[in-house]
C-alpha positions, 0 to 999 in steps of 0.5 A: 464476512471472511473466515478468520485467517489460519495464522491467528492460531499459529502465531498467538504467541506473537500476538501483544499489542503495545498500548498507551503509554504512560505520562512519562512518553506523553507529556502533558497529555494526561488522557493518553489513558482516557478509555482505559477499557478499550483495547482490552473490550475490543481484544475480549469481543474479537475473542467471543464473537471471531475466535482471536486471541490477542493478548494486550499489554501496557509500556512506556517508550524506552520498554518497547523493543525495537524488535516485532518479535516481541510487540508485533503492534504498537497502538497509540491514543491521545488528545493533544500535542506531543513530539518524539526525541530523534532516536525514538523516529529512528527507533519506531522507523526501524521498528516498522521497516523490520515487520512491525506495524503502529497504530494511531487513535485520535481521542475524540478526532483530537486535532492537536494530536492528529497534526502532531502525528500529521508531522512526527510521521513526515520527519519519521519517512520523508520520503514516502507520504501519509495517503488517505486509503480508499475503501477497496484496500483490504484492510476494510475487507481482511474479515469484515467488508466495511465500505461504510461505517456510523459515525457519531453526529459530532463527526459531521459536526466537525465538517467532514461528510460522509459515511466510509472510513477514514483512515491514513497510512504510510505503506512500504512495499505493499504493507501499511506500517503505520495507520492513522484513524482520523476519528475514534474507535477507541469509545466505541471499542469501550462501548460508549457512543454519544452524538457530541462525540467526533467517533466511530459508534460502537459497531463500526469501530469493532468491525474496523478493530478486528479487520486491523487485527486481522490485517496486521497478524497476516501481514506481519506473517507475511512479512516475516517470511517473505518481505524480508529478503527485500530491503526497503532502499535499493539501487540498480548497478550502473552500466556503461551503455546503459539505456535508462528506464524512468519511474514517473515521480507524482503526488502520492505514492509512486513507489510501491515496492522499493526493489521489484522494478530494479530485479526485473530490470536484472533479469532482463538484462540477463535473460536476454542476449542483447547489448543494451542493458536498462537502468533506473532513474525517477523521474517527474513529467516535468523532467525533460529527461523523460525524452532520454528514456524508451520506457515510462513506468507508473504504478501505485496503488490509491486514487492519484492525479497529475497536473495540466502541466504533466498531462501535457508532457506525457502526451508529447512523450506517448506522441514522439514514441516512447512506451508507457508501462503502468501496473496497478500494484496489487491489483488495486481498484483506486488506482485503476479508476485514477489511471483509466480516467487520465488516460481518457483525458489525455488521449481522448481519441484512443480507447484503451482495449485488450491486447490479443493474446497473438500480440508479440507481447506474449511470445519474445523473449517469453512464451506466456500462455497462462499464468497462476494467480494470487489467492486474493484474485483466485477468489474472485475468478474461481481459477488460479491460473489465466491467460494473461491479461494486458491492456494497450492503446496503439499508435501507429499500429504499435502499443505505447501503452501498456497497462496491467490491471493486476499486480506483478511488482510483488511478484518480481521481489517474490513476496506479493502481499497475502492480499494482492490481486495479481500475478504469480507465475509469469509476472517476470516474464510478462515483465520482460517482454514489455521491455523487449517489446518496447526497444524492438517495435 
């Protein structure tokens, strides 16, 4: 169990949760007030028992600000279908692209009001999916360690098996902005618990009530003071001899941080002195353009796959020369299990080793000796600062595989998440040199 984090007491001024709202914004769903003691139970014990004090108050739609000022967390239960107006998508889009974060309770894992949240939020962000998230995001560790939970026998029932928490969200720039909780929390935030019941027994969904919190009070900070000066659609200016670097499009959600990789790409082209200048394009495997472009960027940040077809593709493009560049954003584990996996089935002769720090990839156009490292990783190494640290597999005694297990992408917008596992310090610079190293071997 964590400490609770210092900037709960800073900020508790900020701290109101918006919960339910009235029947006006629901409709027909006249339980969106089912558990009327739940949020304030959960609220109360985080009080008592890890010394939080949040603060919960209830409006309907039209009364909540469009401002995270003023209601940094938005919660939201129910039992059936509802949709939203077209201004209220754009209203809560805004809301969470500005620092805000939404909550969603299914009552009693209900299926109806599930799949409406399912669609509202693909209208709501077309662009970047709902993803189920794996057990080492830190939203299952940002007080409590909660890689397994106890659900009521109403949850297997239902045809789910398992015992980790389920939880969905869209992530923008490294933040969950809006989590879905597939099955209760909120009776057990009540305290009531009975086997019928497609819910989280009381423990575990206190557990997972104060880690939300938690997670949002330090990511909310954190969005306030740093992510801000990113914004979440970005391009990169054109250039006549541009030579074009592609992110790789996948199933999922391959865009992690919406700005980092085109400031990078800035800062090589101005750091180094040579004519060609990189551009950007987003690309899938199946894109014959990938062939046009010396380097292949991949990130993400929970388990992903790719199909035969672009197993295939990325193998023919590893084999006529081209450089694959892939970061675990924020260091995370889901993803590097997913990418060590595929790559051992795409190349099943090559082993993927520890590039040597006399590699040419720590010297042109950066000297890279050491670099310092987020809090989260500093934890766990018990230093902050490294030796920096890459991964490659060779061919023809030259690197066209290049893999850093730790986050540099937060670190390129200069804003890496309070809970990353990467790099500070250095992180451009190590940037840079792949790049330098890819139009140079």
């Amino acid at each position: 169990m964590k400490e609770i984090l210092g900037i709960l007491s800073v900020i508790l001024f900020l701290q109101t949760v918006v919960a339910q709202e009235g029947k006006e914004l629901y409709g027909d769903d006249v339980y969106w007030n089912a558990t009327p003691n739940d949020v304030n139970n959960l609220l109360k014990s985080m009080k008592e028992q890890v010394g939080a004090n949040f603060q919960m108050d209830v409006r309907k739609m039209d009364k909540i600000s469009p401002d995270p000022e003023e209601n940094p967390v938005l919660y939201r239960s129910g039992h059936y279908r509802f949709t939203y107006t077209q201004a209220e998508r754009d209203k809560l889009r805004q809301y969470v692209l500005d620092g805000g974060m939404i909550i969603y309770n299914t009552g009693l894992g209900s299926a109806p009001f599930y799949d409406s949240v399912v669609k509202e939020l693909k209208l709501m962000f077309p662009e970047q999916p709902l993803q189920r998230l794996t057990s080492d995001h830190p939203i299952f560790h940002s007080y409590y360690d909660v890689d397994k939970v106890e659900y009521n026998k109403g949850v297997q029932a239902s045809g789910y098996v398992g015992n980790e928490p389920y939880f969905e969200a869209i992530e923008i720039n490294c933040r969950v902005v809006v989590l879905v909780s597939r099955w209760c929390m909120s009776v057990g935030w009540q305290g009531d618990s009975k086997d019928e019941w497609q819910s989280y027994k009381p423990e575990s969904a206190f557990r997972l009530g104060v880690n939300i919190m938690n997670y949002a009070s330090s990511m909310r900070a954190w969005a306030k003071n740093a992510a801000q000066e990113m914004k979440f659609q970005d391009k990169l200016a054109s250039y006549s001899d541009t030579v074009s670097m592609a992110q790789i499009v996948y199933d999922g959600v391959w865009k992690t941080r919406h700005k980092g990789l085109s400031v990078m790409l800035q800062s090589f082209n101005a750091k180094t002195g040579i004519p060609v200048k990189f551009g950007l394009k987003e690309l899938r495997l199946s894109d014959p353009g990938i062939f046009n472009s010396p380097v292949l960027y991949l990130t993400g940040h929970e388990h992903f796959e790719l199909s035969a077809d672009e197993k295939a593709a990325l193998r023919r493009y590893l084999e006529s020369g081209g450089v694959l560049f892939v970061e675990a954003c924020c260091g995370r584990k889901a993803f590097d299990k997913s990418f060590r996996d595929m790559m051992a089935s795409i190349l099943p002769d090559k082993k993927l080793d520890l590039i040597p720090q006399s590699s040419s990839l720590f010297k042109e156009p950066n000297k890279i000796e050491e670099v310092s490292l987020t809090a989260a990783l500093m934890q766990e190494s018990k230093e902050g600062r490294a030796a920096p640290l890459l991964y490659g597999i060779q061919r023809n005694g030259i690197y066209n595989v290049i893999y850093s297990p730790f986050g540099l992408s937060g670190c390129w917008e200069g804003s890496q998440s309070p809970y990353a596992r990467g790099i500070t310090t250095g992180a451009t610079e190590m940037g840079q040199n792949i790049l330098m190293y890819s139009l140079t071997q």
